[in-house]
N, C-alpha and C positions, 0 to 999 in steps of 0.2 A: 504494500500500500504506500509506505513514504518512496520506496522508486518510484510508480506511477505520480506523486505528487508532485517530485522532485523533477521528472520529467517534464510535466504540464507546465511548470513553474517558468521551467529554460524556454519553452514552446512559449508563452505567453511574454515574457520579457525579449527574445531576440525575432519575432514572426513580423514584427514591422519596424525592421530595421534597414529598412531601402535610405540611403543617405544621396542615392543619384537617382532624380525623379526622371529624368528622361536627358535627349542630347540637346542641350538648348545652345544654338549656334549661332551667330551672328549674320545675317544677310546684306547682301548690298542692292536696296532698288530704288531705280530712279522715281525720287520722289514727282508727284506734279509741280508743273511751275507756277502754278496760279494760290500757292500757301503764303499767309502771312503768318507770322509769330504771334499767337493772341495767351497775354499773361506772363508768369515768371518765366527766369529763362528754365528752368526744370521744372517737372511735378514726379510725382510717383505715388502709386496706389498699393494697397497688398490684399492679397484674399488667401485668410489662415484658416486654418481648421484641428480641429482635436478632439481626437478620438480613434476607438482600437485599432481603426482600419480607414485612412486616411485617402484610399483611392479616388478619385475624380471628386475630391468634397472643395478642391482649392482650384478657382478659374481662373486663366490670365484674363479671360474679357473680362470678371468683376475687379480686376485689380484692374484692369485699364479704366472701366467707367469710376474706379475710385479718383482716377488719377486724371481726368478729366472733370470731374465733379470740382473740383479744387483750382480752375483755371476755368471761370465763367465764362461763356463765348467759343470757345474750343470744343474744333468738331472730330479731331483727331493726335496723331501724336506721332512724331518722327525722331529720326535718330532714338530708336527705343531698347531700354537693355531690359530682359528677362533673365531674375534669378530664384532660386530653391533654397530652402533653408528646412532642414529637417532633424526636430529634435526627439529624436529618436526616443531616448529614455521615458519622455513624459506626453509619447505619442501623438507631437504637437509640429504643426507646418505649415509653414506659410508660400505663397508665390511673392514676388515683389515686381512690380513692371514703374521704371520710368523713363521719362523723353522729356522731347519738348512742346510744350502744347501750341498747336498751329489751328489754323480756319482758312475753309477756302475761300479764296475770292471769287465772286459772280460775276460772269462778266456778263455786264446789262448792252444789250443790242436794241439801236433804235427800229420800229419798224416804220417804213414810208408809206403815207398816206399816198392814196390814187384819186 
């Protein structure tokens, strides 16, 4: 009986301990040309979660809409870093996403009357 608890014990303390949530890489793509800078020159959002089993409980898009929430006007985010942070022992994690928040410009076309 104390093997079998002793067991359950190890199983229950190392079963989520992934410290590398996936490959998060860097890209290079050509932004639009029609963005202006709207707000500070950075923001960043995070969407943490805690508990046993931690799989898809933590979004980059709620950390993005955090991080946009914080820069009024801004319909998006450039030059963006995506990081993990995973605290294993007390089965708690977070994403972190920030940039810099931008808006696009419209461009207004007159139309000719006839």
């Amino acid at each position: 009986m104390r093997f079998f608890f002793r067991i359950a014990l190890l199983i229950f303390c190392f079963a989520n301990c992934s410290y590398n949530w996936g490959n998060f890489k860097r890209y290079a793509v050509n932004a639009p040309t029609n963005l202006e800078i709207a707000g500070p020159s950075t923001v960043s959002g995070s969407s943490c979660s805690f508990g046993f089993s931690r799989w898809y409980a933590s979004s980059i898009a709620e950390a993005a809409r955090e991080a946009l929430r914080s820069a009024p006007g801004a319909t998006g985010l450039k030059d963006v870093e995506v990081s993990a942070r995973s605290y294993q022992y007390f089965f708690f994690g977070c994403i972190k996403v920030e940039g810099t928040p931008v808006k696009e410009i419209q461009e207004t076309t007159r139309s000719k009357k006839k």
